[in-house]
C-alpha positions in Angstrom: -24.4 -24.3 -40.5 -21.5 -23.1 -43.0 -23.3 -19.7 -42.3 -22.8 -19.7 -38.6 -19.1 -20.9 -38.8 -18.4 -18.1 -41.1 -20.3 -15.6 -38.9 -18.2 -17.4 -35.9 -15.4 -16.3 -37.9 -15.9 -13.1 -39.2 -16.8 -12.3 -35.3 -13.7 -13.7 -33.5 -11.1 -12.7 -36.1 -8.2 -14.7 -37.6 -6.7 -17.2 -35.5 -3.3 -15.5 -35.9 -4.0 -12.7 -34.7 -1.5 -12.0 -31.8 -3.3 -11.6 -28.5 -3.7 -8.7 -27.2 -1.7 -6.9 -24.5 -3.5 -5.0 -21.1 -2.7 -1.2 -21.6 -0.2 -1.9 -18.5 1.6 -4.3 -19.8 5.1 -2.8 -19.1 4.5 -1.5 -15.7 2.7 -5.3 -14.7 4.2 -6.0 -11.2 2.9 -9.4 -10.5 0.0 -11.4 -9.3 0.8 -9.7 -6.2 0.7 -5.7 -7.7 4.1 -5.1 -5.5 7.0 -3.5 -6.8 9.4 -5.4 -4.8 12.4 -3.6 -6.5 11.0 -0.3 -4.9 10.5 -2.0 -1.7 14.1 -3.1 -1.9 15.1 0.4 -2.4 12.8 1.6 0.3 13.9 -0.8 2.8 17.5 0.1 2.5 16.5 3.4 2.4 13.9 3.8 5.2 14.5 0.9 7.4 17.8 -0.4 6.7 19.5 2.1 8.9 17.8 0.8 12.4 17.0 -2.8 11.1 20.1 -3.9 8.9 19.9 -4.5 5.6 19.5 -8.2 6.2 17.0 -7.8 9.2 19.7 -8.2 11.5 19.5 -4.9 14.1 21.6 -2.3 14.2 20.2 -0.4 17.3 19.2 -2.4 20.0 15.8 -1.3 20.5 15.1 -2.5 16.9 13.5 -5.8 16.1 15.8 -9.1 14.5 13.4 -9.7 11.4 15.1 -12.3 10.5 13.3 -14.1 13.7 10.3 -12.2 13.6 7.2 -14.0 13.3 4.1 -11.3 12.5 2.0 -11.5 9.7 2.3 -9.5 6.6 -0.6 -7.6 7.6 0.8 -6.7 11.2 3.9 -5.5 9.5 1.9 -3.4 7.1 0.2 -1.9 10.3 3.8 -1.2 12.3 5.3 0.3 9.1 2.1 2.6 8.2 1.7 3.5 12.2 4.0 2.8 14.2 5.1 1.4 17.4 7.3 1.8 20.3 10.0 3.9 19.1 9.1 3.3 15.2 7.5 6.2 13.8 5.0 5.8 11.9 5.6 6.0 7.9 2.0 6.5 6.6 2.5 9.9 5.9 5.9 9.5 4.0 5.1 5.9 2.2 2.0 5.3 0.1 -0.3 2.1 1.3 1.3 0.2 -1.8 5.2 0.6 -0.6 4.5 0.1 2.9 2.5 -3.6 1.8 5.6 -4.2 -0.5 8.3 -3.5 2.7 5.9 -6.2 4.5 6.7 -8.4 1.7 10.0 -7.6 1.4 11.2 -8.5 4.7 9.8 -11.8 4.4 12.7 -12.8 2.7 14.9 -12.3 6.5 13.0 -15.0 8.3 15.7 -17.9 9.1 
């Protein structure tokens, strides 16, 4: 028995060993995986000029987000499409941005 603990032991290492540390710890963007900081910058960037920074619409054919109600994953397809008058953004945004600018706008909704 004393055999096998020290075996258990030898195996598992010292107990003070600090834990280790995923090889991406310092670029770890949540449970999620969005960058919401570069969706921010996006949005204001890319969006901001026809649908207000705060979702509120600055042209008229845009959209109030603030009182939208689609889905993440119907925003993901307007952004990375299109629709009506919003061209599409798939070819300027990679999948990961456009899902964090879905995200993002949550944050309008009244």
């Amino acid at each position: 028995m004393a055999v096998a603990c020290a075996l258990c032991c030898v195996q598992c290492g010292p107990s003070d060993a600090p834990p280790s540390q995923p090889a991406n710890a310092a670029s770890d963007m949540g449970a999620a995986g969005l960058d919401l900081a570069n969706a921010s910058r996006q949005y204001r960037m890319k969006c901001a000029v026809c649908h207000g920074e705060d979702g509120a619409p600055v042209l008229a054919t845009a959209p109030d987000l603030r009182t939208s109600t689609m889905t993440v994953e119907e925003r993901v397809a307007i952004i990375a499409y299109g629709k009506g008058t919003m061209p599409p953004h798939r070819g300027m945004l990679d999948m990961p941005t456009i899902r964090g600018i879905a995200v993002y706008i949550e944050q309008f909704r009244n």
